[in-house]
N, C-alpha and C positions, 0 to 999 in steps of 0.2 A: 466354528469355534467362537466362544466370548471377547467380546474383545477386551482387551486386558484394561484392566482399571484398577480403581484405589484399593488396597486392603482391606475387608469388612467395613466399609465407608469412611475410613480416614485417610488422611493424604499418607502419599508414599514418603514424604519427607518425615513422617512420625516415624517411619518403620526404619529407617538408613540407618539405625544403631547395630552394633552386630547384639548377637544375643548368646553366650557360649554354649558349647554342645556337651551337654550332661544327660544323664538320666532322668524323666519326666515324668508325673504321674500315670499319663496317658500311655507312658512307653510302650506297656505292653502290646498293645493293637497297633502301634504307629512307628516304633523304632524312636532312639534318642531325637530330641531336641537337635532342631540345627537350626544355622544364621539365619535372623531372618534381613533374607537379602532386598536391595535395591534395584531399580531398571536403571541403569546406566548406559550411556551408548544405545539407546533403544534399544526397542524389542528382537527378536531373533528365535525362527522357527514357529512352527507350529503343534498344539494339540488337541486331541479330543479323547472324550469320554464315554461308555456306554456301559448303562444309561445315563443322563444326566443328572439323573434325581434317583432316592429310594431311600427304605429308611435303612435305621445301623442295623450291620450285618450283609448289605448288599453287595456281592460281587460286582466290582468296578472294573472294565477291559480299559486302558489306557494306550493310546497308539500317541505317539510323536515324531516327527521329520523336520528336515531343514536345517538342520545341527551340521556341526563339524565332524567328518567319519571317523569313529574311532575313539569318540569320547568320552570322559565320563562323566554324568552326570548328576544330580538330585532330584529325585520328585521328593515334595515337600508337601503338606497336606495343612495350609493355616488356618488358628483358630486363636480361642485369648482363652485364659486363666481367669478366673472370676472370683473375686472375694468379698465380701459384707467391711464395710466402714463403720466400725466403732470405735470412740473412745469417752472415757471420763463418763459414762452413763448415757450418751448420747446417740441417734442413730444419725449417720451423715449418709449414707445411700449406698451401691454400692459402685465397682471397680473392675474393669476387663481391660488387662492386660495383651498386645497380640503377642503371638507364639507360633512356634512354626517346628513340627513334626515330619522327620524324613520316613517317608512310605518306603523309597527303594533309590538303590543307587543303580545307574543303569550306564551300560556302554552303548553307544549308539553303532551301526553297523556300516558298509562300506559305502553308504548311500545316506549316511547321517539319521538313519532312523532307529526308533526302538521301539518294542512291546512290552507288556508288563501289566500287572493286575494287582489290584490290592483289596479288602472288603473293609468298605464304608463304619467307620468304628463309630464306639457310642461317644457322640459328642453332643457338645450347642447344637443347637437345630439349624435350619433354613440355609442360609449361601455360605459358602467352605470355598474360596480358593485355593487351586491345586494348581502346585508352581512347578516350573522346572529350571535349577539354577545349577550356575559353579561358580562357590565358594558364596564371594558375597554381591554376584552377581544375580539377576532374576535376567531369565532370556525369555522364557512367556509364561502363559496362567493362562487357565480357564477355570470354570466353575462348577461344582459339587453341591447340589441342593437335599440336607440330609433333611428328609420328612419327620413330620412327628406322629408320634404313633401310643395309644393306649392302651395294656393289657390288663387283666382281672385274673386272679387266683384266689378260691376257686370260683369258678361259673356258675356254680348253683348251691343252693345249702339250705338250713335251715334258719328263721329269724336271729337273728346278732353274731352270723355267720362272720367272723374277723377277715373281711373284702382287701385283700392284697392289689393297691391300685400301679401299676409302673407305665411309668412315662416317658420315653425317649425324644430325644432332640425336640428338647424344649430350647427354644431359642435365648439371646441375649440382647438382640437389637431392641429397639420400640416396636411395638407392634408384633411381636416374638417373644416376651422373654414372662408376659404377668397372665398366664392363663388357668380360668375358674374350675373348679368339678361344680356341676350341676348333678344335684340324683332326682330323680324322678320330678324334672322342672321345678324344683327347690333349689339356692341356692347355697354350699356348703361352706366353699371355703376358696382358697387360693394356694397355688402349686407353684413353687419357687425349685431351683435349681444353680442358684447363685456358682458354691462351695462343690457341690457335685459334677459339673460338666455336662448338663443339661439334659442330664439322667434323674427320675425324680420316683420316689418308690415312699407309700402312706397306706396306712391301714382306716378302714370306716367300718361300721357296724351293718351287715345289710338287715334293713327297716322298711314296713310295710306289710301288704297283705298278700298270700301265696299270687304268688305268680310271675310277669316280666317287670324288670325295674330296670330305668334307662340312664346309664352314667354320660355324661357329655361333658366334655373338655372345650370355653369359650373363650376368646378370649377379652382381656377387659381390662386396658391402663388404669383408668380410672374407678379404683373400687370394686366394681360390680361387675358383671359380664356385660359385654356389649352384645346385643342382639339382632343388627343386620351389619354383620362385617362384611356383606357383598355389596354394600353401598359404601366402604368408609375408602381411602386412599390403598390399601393393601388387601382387595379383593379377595384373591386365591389362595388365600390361606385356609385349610383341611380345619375341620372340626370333630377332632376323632370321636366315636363314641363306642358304647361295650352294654351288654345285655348281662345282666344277672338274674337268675332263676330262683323264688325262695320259695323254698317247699317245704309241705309239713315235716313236722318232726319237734321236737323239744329245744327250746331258746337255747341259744349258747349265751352267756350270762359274764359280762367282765370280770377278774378276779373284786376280791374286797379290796376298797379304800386302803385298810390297814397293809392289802400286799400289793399297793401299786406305788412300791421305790425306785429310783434310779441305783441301781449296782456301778454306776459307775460317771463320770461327770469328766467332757473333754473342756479341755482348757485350764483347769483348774488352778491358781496364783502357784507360784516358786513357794516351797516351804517354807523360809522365812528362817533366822534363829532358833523361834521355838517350835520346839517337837508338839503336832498334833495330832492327835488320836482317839478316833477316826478325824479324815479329811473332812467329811462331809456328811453328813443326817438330816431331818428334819429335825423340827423343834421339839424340845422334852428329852430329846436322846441323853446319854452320858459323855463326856467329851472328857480327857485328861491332855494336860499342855505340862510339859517339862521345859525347864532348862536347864543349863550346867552354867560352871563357871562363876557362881554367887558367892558374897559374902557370907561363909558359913552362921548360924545361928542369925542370922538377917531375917526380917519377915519382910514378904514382898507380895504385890496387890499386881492382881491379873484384870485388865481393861479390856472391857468388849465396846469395841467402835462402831458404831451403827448409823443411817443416815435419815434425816428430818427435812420435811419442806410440805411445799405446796405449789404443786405443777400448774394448778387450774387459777391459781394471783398471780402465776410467773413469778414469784419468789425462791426460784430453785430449790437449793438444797444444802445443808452443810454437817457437818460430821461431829457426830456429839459420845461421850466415851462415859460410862460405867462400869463398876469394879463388881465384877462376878465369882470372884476366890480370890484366897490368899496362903500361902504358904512359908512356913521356916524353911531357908535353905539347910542341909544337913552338916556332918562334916567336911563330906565331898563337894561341896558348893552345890549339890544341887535340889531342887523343889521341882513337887509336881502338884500341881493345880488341879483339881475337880470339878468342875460344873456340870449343870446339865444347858441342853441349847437354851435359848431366851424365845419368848414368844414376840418373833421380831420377824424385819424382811426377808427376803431370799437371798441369794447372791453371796458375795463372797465379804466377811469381818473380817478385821486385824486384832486379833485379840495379841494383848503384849501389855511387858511392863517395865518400870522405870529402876533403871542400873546405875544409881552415881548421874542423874541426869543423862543418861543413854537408854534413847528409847529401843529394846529388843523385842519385836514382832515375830507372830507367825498367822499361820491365814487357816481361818475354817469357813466351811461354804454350807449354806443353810437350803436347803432343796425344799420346793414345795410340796404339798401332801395334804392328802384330801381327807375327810371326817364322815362317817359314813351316813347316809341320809338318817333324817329322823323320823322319817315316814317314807316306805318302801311299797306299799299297797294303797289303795284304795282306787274308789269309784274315779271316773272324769270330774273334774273339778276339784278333789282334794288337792290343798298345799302341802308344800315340801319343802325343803330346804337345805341346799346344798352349802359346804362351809368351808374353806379352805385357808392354811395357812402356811406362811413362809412365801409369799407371793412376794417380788423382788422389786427394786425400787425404779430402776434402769428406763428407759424410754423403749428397752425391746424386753423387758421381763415383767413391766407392773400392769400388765394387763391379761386375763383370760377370754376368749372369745367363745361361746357356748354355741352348740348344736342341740337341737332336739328332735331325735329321728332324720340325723343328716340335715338339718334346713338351718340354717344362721338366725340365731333369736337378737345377740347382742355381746357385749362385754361386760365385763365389772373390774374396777381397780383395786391395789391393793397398797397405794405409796403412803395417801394419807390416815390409811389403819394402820399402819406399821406392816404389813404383812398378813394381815387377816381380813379375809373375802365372803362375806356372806349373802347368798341370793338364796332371794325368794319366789317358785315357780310355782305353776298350777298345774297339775297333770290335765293332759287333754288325750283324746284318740279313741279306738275300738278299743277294747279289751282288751288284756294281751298285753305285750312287754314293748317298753317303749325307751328309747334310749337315749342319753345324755352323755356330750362328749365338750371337755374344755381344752381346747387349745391355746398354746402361746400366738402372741400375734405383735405387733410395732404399734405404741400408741402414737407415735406421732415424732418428727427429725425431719432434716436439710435434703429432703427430697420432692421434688415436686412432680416427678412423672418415672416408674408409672408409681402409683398411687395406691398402696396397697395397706394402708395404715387403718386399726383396728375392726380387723376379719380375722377370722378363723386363718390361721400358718399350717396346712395340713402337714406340710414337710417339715416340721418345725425338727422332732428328733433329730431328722441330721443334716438339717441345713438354716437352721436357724442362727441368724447374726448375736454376737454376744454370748447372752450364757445358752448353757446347753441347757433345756426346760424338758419336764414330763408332758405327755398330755395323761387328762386322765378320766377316768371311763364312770360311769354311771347309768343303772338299770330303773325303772319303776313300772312295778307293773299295776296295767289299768285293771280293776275288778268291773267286772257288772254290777248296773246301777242297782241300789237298795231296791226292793220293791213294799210295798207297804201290806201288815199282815193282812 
């Protein structure tokens, strides 16, 4: 048996708060939330595990003895809750919460023993203490080390086959928690699991020439992958990897620019006073804003709030307002305002207007959205240029981090355009279709380790800090070179 120690590395004195027992995300694989208890009175009894390691999904045999005959118990299975810090446009890092999941309640038998089994659920990765308490007592603990592990859907396909990459027990600690995809010793991006429970699931394009392509998962505090982790302080950590097959057959081909929307946007502000309609679009759409309750025969001016600065002087930023409609209330009090969006940031505006000196807001969210290239063929060597607008101003939304054929080329901002992203690439490669992909990514906040600020956020759809961002997909294909008559 382990011998019992601190909680996921902090003292037992953090954990002595009780924590009440309700329904948990997690629930379903682990049963409610329960206290997370203290060793009080020292320890008492023993247990073990078989195996002690494997990944989620692993049938776990739990034996324990040394108990009081007859009693009942908790096994408890702990772990923390993880969430992204943001506020006011800023990124502050993130936050893991412990928590503690009852596996089984058990009765121990005339000899104070008991048996029991549970399967290793999709959690954080790496060390999982599993307790055994009553009430808001801990009598012992040992340890559950859930592995990480890689899988690919599907295995083989044809070039821009949409590669379903899933990632379990991704850890939380240092040295656990910031691990890279590498495709074919290129490196792509970064696999975050903050918001998910160390579950991580991204799609990439598979890129290259028929044959085997080798995905590897590295891992790398600092930015980039680190490349001899059997020298650094945490030796035995796995470095999963997964074989894809690309075989002939006709390109799959991202949809067009003009059909690659968000249908749907988490988080999005309280509605506000005023009625808006739609919540959210990209720029040019039609927006109408109502309100009730006006000075009949009144004309009243609708304010689009939007924000200005300059991140690279550290002059921040401050919030500047323009009138984009105007409406007579009727005889029912009320106006409805028409605009279309503004060719402005991403993120979320207060459009609102002025009542008797009472400012009445409501919120519209501006999504970003790609323009489709201007050149779509040519030889190696032709330029191109991709164009994006409504790119957000935030410290986790004004930056895009680009791929070309899976490899990290760079970023481009979008705070001091207002929202508009223009890069300028060269086509390179064999012949043949060659792919371009922008992800969200963190330019930069109050974090110092690990260090994952502007790279590619493969995970960014659903576990991205802040707003909920698109990635969005682009094709070019290479022609063979001119020949001269």
């Amino acid at each position: 048996m382990k011998h019992p120690g601190p909680f996921l590395g902090l003292l037992m004195a953090v954990l002595a708060f009780p924590v009440a027992v309700h329904a948990a995300p997690r629930a379903s694989a682990l049963g409610p939330q329960a206290v997370v208890a203290e060793a009080s009175g020292g320890f008492v009894g023993t247990l073990a595990l078989s195996p002690e390691n494997g990944p989620a999904g692993t049938p776990v045999s739990v034996r324990g003895g040394g108990f009081l005959p007859g009693d009942t118990l908790d096994l408890v299975w702990r772990t923390v809750d993880g969430h992204w810090k943001v506020s006011d446009g800023s990124y502050n890092g993130r936050d893991f919460a412990p928590v503690g999941y009852r596996i089984a309640s058990v009765t121990t038998d005339a000899v104070g023993s008991f048996a029991v089994s549970f399967t290793a659920p999709e959690d954080f990765g790496f060390e999982h203490d599993v307790v055994v308490q009553k009430g808001t007592r801990l009598l012992t603990q040992t340890a559950f080390n859930l592995d990480i592990a890689m899988t690919l859907s599907p295995a083989s396909g044809p070039i821009g086959t949409p590669i379903t990459v899933t990632v379990h027990g991704i850890g939380w600690r240092d040295l656990e928690n910031s691990w890279m995809l590498v495709y074919d010793n290129g490196f792509t991006g970064w696999v975050s699991s903050v918001s998910t429970g160390g579950t991580a699931q991204f799609t990439i394009p598979a890129t290259g020439a028929t044959g085997t392509h080798v995905l590897r998962l590295v891992h790398g505090a600092f930015t980039f992958p680190y490349l001899n982790p059997e020298q650094n302080p945490q030796p035995d950590r796995a470095r999963p990897r997964a074989e894809f097959t690309l075989t002939p057959g006709d390109a799959v081909l991202p949809p067009a620019p003009e059909a690659e929307v968000q249908a749907s946007i988490r988080g999005l502000p309280a509605p506000g006073a005023l009625k808006v309609t739609p919540a959210f679009s990209g720029i040019g759409k039609p927006v109408e804003v109502v309100a009730g309750a006006l000075q009949p025969g009144k004309t009243y001016q609708l304010n689009w709030d939007t924000v200005t600065g300059n991140r690279v002087a550290l002059n921040g930023w401050e919030t500047r307002s323009s009138v984009v409609a105007q409406a007579m209330a009727d005889a029912n009090g009320r106006a409805a305002f028409g605009f279309t969006v503004p060719d402005d940031l991403g993120g979320a505006h207060a459009v609102w207007i002025d009542d008797g000196g009472k400012r009445r807001e409501g919120s519209f969210w501006v999504t970003p959205t790609a323009l489709p290239l201007d050149v779509a063929a040519g030889p190696a060597g032709t330029d191109f240029t991709i164009h994006l607008k409504g790119v957000g101003w935030s410290e986790t939304a004004n930056i895009y981090n680009m791929t070309y054929d899976n490899a990290y080329l760079g970023y481009a901002c979008g705070f001091n355009s207002q929202g508009d992203v223009t890069i300028h690439l060269t086509a390179s490669g064999d012949p043949g279709w060659h792919y371009v992909d922008l992800y969200p990514g963190i330019y930069k906040g109050a974090e110092t380790r690990p260090d994952n600020f502007r790279i590619p956020q493969l995970t960014a759809p659903e576990d991205h800090p802040g707003e909920d961002l698109p990635v969005l997909h682009f094709a070019f294909e290479v022609t063979p070179p001119k020949t001269d008559p």
